[in-house]
LONU-969970 format. One record per residue: x, y, z of N, C-alpha, C in turn; residue in three letters. Coordinates in steps of 0.2 Angstrom, whole numbers, padded with zeros to 4 digits, always signed. Atoms other than C-alpha are relative to their C-alpha. Layout:
REM LONU-969970
XYZXYZXYZALA/...
END
This chain:
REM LONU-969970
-0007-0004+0000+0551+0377+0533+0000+0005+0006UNK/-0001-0004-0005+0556+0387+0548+0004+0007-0004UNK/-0003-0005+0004+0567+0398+0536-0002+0001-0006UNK/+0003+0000+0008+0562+0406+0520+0005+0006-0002UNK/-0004-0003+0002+0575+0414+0509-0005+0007-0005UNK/+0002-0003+0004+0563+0423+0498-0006+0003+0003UNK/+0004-0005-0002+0548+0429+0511+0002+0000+0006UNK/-0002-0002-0006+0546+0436+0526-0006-0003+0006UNK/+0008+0002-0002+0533+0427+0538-0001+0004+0007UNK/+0000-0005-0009+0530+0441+0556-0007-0002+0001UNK/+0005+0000-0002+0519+0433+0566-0002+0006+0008UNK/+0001-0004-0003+0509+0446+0576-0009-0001+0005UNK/+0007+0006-0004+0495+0438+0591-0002-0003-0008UNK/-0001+0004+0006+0486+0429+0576-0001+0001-0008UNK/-0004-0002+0008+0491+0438+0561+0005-0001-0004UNK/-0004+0002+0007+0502+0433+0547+0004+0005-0004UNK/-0001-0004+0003+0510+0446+0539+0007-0002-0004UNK/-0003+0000+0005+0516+0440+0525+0004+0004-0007UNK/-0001-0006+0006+0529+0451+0514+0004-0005-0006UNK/-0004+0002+0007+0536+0444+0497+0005+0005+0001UNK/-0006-0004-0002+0554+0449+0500+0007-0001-0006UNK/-0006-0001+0003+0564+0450+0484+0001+0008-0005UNK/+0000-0007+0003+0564+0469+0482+0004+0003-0007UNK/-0006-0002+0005+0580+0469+0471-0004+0000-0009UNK/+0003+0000+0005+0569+0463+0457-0008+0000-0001UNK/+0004-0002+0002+0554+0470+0460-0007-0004+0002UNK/+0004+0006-0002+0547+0454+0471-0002-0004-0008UNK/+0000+0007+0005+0549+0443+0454-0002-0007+0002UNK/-0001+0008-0005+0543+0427+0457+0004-0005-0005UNK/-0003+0003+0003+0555+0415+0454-0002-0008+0005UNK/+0004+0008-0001+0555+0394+0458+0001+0000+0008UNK/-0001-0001-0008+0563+0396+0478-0008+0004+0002UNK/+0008-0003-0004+0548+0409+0480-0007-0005-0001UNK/+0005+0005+0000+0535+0396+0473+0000-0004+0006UNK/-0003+0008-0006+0544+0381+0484-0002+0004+0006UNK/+0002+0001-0006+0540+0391+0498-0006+0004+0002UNK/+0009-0002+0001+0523+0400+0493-0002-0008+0003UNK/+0003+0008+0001+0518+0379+0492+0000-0001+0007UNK/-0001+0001-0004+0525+0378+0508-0005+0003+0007UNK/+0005-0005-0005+0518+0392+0517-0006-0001+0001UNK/+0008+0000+0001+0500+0391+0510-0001-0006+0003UNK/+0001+0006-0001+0500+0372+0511+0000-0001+0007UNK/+0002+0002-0006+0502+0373+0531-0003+0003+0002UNK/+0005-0004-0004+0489+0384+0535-0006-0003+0001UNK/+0005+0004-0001+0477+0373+0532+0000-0004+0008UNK/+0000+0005-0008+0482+0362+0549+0001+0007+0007UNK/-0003-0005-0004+0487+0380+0557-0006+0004+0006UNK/+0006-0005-0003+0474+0385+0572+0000+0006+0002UNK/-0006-0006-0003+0485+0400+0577-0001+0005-0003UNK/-0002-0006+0007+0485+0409+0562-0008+0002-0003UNK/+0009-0003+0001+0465+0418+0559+0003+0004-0006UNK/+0000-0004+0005+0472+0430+0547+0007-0001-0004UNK/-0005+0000+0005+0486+0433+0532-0002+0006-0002UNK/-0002-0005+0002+0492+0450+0527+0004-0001-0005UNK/-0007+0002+0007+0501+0449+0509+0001+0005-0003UNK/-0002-0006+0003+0511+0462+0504+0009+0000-0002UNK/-0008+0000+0004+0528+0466+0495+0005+0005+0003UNK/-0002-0003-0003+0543+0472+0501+0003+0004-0005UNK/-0002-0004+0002+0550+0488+0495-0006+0003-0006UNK/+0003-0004+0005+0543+0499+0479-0008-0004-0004UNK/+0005+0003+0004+0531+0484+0471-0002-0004+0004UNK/+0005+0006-0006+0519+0470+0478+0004-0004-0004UNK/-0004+0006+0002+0525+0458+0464+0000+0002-0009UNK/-0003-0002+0008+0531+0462+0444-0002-0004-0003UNK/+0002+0007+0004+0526+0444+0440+0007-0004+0000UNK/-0006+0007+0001+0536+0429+0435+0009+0005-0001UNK/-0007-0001+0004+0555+0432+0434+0003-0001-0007UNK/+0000+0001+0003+0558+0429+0418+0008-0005-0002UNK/-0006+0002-0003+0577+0428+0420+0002-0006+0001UNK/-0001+0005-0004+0577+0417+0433-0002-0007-0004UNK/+0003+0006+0003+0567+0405+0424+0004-0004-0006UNK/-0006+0001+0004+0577+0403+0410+0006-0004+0001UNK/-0004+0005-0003+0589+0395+0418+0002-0006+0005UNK/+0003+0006-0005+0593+0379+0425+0000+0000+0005UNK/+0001+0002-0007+0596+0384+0442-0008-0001+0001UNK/+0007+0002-0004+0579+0385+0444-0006-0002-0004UNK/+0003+0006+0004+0572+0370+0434-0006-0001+0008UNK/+0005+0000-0005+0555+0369+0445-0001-0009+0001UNK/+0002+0007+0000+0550+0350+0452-0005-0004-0004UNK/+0005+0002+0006+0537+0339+0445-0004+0003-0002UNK/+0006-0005+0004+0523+0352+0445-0008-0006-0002UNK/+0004+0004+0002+0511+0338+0442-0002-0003-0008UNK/-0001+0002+0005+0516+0333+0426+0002+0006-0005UNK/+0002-0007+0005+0516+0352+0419+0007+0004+0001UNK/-0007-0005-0001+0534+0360+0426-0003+0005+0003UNK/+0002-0007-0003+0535+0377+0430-0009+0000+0001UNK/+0005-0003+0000+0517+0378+0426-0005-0001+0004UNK/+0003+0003-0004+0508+0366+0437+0003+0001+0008UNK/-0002-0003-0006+0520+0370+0450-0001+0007+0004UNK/+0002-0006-0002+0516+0388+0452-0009+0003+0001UNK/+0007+0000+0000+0498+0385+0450-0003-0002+0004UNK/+0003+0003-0006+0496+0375+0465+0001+0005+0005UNK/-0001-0005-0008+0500+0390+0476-0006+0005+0001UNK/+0006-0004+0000+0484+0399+0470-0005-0003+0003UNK/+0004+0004-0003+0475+0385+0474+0000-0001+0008UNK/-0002+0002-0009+0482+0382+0493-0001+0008+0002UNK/+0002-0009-0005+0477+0404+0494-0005-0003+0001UNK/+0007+0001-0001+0460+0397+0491-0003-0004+0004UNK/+0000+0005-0004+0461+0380+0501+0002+0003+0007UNK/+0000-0004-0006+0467+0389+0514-0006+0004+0004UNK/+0006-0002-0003+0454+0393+0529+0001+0009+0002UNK/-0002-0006-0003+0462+0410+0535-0002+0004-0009UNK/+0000-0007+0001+0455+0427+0527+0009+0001-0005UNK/-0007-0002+0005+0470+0433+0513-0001+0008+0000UNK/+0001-0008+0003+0471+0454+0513+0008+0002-0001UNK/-0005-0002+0006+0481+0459+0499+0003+0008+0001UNK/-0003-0009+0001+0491+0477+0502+0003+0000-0006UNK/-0002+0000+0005+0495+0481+0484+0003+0009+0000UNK/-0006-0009+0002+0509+0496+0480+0002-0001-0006UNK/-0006+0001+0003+0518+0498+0466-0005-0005-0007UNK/+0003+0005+0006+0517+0484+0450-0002-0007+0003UNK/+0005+0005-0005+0505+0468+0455-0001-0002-0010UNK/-0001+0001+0008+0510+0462+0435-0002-0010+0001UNK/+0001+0007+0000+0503+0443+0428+0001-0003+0004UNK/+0002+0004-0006+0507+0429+0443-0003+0005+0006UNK/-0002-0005-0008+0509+0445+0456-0008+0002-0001UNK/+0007-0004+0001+0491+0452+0447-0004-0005+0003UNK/+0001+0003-0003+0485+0435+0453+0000-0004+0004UNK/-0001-0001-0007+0491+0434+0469-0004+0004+0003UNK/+0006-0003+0000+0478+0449+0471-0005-0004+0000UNK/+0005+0002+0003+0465+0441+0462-0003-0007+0006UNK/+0002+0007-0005+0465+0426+0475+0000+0002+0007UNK/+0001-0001-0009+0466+0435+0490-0007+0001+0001UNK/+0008+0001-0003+0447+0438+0501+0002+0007+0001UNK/-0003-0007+0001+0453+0457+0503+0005+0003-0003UNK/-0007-0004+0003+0462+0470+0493-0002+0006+0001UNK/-0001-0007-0004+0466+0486+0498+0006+0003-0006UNK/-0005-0003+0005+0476+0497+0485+0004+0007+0004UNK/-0003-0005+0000+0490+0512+0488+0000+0003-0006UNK/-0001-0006+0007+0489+0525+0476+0004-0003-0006UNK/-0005+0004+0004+0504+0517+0466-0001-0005-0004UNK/-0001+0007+0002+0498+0502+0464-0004+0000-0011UNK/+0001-0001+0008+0497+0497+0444+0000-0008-0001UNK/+0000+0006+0001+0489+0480+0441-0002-0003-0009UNK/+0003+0002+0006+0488+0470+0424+0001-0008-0002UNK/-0002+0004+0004+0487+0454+0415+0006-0002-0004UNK/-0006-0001+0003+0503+0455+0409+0002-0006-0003UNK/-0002+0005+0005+0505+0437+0400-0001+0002-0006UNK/+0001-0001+0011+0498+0443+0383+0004+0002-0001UNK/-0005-0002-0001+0510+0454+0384+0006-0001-0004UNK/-0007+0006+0002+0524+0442+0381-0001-0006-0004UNK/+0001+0007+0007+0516+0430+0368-0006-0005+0004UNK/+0003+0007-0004+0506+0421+0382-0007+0000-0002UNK/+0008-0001+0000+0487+0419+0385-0001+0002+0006UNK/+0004-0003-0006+0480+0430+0398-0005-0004+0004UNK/+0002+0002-0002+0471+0417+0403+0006-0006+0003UNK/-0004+0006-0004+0482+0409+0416+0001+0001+0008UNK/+0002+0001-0008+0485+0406+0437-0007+0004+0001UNK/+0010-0002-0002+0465+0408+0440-0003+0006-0003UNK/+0002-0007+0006+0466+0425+0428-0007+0000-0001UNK/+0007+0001+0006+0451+0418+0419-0005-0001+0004UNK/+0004+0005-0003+0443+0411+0432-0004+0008+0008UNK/+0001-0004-0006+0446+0425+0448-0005+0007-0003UNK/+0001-0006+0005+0444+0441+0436-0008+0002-0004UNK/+0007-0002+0004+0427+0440+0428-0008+0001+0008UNK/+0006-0002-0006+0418+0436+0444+0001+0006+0007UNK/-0002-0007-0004+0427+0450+0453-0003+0007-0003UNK/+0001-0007+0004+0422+0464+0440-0005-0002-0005UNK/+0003+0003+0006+0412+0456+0426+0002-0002-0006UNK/-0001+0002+0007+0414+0449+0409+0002+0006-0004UNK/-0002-0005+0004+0416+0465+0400+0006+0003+0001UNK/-0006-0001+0000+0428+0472+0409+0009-0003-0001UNK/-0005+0003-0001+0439+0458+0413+0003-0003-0007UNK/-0005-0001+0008+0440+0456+0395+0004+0005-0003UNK/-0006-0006+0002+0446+0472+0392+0004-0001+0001UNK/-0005+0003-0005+0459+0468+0404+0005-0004-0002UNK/-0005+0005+0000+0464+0453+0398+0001-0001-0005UNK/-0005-0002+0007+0465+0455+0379+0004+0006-0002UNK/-0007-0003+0001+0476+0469+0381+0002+0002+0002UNK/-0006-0002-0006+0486+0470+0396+0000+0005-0001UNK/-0001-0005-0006+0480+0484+0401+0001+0002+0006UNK/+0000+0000-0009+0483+0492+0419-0005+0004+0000UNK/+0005+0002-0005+0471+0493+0430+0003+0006+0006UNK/-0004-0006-0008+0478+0510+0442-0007+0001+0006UNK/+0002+0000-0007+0472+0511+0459-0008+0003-0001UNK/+0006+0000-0002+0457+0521+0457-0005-0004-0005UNK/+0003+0004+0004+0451+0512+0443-0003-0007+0002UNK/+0002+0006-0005+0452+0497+0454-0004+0000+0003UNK/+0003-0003-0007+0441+0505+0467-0008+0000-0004UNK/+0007+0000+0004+0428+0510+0454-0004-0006-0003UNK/+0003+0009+0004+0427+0490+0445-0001-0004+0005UNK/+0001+0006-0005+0425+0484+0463+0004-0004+0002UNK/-0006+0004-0001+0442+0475+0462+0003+0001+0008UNK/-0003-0004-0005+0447+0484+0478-0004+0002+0005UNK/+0004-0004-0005+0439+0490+0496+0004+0005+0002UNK/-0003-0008-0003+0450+0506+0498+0006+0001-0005UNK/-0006-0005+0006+0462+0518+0488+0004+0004+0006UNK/-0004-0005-0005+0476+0525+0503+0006+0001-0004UNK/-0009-0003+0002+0493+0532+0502+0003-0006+0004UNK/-0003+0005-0003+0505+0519+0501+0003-0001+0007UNK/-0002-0001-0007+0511+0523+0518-0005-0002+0005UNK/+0008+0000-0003+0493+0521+0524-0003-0008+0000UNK/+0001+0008+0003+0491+0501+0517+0000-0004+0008UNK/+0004+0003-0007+0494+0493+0536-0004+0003+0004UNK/+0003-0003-0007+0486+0505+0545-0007-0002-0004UNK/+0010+0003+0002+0467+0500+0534+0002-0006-0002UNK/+0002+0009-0002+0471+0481+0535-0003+0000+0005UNK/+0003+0002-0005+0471+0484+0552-0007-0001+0003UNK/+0008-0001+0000+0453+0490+0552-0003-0007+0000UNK/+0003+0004+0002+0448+0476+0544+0003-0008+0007UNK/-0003+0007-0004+0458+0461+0555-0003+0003+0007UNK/+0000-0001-0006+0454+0470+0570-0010-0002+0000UNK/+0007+0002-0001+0433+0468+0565+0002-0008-0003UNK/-0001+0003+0004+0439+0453+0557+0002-0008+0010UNK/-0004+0001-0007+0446+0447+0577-0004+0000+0006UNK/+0001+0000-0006+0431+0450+0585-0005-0009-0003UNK/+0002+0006+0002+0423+0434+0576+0002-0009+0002UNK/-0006+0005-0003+0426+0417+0581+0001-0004-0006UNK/-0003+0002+0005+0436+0407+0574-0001-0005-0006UNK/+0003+0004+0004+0426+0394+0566-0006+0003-0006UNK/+0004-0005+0003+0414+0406+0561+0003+0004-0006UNK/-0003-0005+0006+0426+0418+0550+0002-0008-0004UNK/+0000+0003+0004+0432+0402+0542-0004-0005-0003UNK/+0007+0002+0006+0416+0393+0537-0003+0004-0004UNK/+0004-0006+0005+0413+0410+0528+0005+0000-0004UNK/-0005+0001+0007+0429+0410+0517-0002-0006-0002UNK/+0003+0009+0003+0424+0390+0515-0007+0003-0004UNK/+0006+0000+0004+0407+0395+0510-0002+0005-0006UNK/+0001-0003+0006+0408+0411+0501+0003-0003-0007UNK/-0005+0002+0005+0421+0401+0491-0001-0004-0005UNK/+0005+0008+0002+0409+0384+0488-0005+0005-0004UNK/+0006-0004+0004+0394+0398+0483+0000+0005-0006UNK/-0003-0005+0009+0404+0407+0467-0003-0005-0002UNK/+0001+0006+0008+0402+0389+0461-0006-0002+0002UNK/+0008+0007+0000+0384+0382+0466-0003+0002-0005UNK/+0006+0002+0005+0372+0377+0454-0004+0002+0000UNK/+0007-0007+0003+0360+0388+0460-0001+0001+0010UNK/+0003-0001-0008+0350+0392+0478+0000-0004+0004UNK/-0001+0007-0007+0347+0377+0485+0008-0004+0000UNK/-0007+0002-0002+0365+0372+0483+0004+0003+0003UNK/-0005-0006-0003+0373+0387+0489-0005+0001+0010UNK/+0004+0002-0010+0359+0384+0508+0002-0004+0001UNK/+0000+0007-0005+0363+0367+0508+0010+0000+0003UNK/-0006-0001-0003+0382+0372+0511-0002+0006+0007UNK/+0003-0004-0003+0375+0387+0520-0003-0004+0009UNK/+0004+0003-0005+0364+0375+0533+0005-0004+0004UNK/-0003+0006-0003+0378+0362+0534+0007+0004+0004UNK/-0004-0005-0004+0391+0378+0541-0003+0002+0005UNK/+0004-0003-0006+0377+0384+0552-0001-0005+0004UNK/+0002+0003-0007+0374+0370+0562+0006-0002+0001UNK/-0010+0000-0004+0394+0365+0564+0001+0007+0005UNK/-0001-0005-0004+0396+0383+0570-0004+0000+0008UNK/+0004+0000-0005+0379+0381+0581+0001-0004+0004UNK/-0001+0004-0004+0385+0368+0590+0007+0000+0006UNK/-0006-0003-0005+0400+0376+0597+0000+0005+0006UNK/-0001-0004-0006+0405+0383+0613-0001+0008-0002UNK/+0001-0007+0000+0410+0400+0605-0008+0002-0001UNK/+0007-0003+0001+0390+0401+0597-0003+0001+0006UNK/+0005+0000-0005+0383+0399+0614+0003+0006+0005UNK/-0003-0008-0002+0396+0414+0621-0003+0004-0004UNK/+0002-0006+0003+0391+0424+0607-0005+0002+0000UNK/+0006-0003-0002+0374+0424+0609-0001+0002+0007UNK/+0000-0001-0009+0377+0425+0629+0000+0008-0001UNK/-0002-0009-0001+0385+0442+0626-0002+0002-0006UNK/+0004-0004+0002+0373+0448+0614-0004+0002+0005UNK/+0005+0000-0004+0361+0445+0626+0002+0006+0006UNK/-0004-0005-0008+0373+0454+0643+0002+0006-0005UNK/-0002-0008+0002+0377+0467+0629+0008+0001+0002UNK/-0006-0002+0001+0395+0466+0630+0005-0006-0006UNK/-0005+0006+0008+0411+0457+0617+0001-0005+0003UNK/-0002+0008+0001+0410+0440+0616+0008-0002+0002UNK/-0005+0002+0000+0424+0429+0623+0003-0007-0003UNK/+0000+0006+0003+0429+0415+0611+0005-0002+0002UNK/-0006+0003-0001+0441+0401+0615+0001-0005-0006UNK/-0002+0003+0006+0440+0393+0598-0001-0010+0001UNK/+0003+0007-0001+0430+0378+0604-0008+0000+0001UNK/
END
């Protein structure tokens, strides 16, 4: 899609700065914003342009969670979802953060409520604003707290004890608290949110390309190994693709000359 009625995508050299743009209600996700979640994730995979993704919400909050409203209604009857409706359709967008090669850092302001709390949860960095107030929010409303990767992102982020607190009763989770469960690399004044991405993109920028993204690949495959020698054997089989690359032979050059690396992403 070249247009998108419900984000905002500013490309900046190879930055992403993705904002969820339906401030009126608080960035709700409704089915348009899925369709084009689905769409956006879904092409970064082929994208060699794009090294990073900035995810953040326009106006007061990052994201409130599902519209509920919206939903309700037939305009926005979701497509087939993979036999499941709204529920498989909205699920693949989590998956496509994960599948995705490019780095995700999360600015959270504001409410980051059930899908929105898991739009966090799957990003590779989160950064919080003072404001920010994240929760579970499906129990809440009759549902099971165990939904879009909740069960799955949430424990290995923080551990078991907490994220059950968490997620048997939707409580919030405020910014500093974030900070302390490890959920979060910084606590700024909302104000403050792009200026410590940048920190990160800019040491994030001096890597090459293949390199930052066999580390999202790998650290991503090594949550799930079976043990040490599975999580080397992915280890060994990204280390030699990388080592076989022009940019490894620059970067070890200019270790060596003592000055920054010039990658061409070959």
């Amino acid at each position: 899609m070249s247009h998108y009625e419900t984000l905002i995508v500013e490309k900046i050299g190879k930055v992403d700065w993705l904002t969820l743009n339906r401030p009126e209600s608080l960035n709700a996700i409704n089915t348009p914003m899925v369709t084009e979640l689905r769409d956006y994730f879904g092409g970064l995979m082929e994208d060699d342009e794009t090294r990073i993704v900035v995810m953040q919400g326009a106006g007061r909050a990052f994201c409130a969670g599902l519209d509920i409203k919206a939903t309700n209604t037939r305009e926005y009857e979701p497509p087939f979802g993979g036999g499941m409706g709204f529920q498989g359709y909205l699920a693949e967008v989590y998956l496509r953060m994960r599948r995705c090669p490019q780095p995700i850092i999360s600015l959270v302001q504001g409410p980051a409520c059930g899908g929105g709390f898991a739009f966090v949860l799957a990003s590779d960095i989160r950064i919080a604003g003072r404001s920010a107030r994240m929760n579970a929010a499906f129990i809440r409303i009759g549902l099971s707290a165990c939904d879009m990767g909740t069960s799955y992102f949430l424990p290995r982020l923080i551990g078991t004890s907490v994220a059950s607190e968490l997620m048997l009763t939707g409580r919030f989770l405020d910014a500093e608290r974030a900070l302390a469960t490890n959920l979060v690399s910084q606590v700024v004044e909302d104000e403050h949110l792009a200026k410590a991405a940048q920190s990160y993109i800019d040491d994030m920028l001096t890597t090459s390309p293949m390199g930052l993204r066999l580390t999202k690949e790998g650290l991503t495959m090594a949550i799930d190994a079976g043990g040490l020698e599975a999580a080397m054997a992915i280890e060994n089989r990204n280390q030699l693709m990388c080592s076989r690359t022009e940019d490894a032979r620059e970067g070890m050059q200019a270790f060596l000359e003592k000055r920054a690396p010039e990658y061409k992403g070959r």
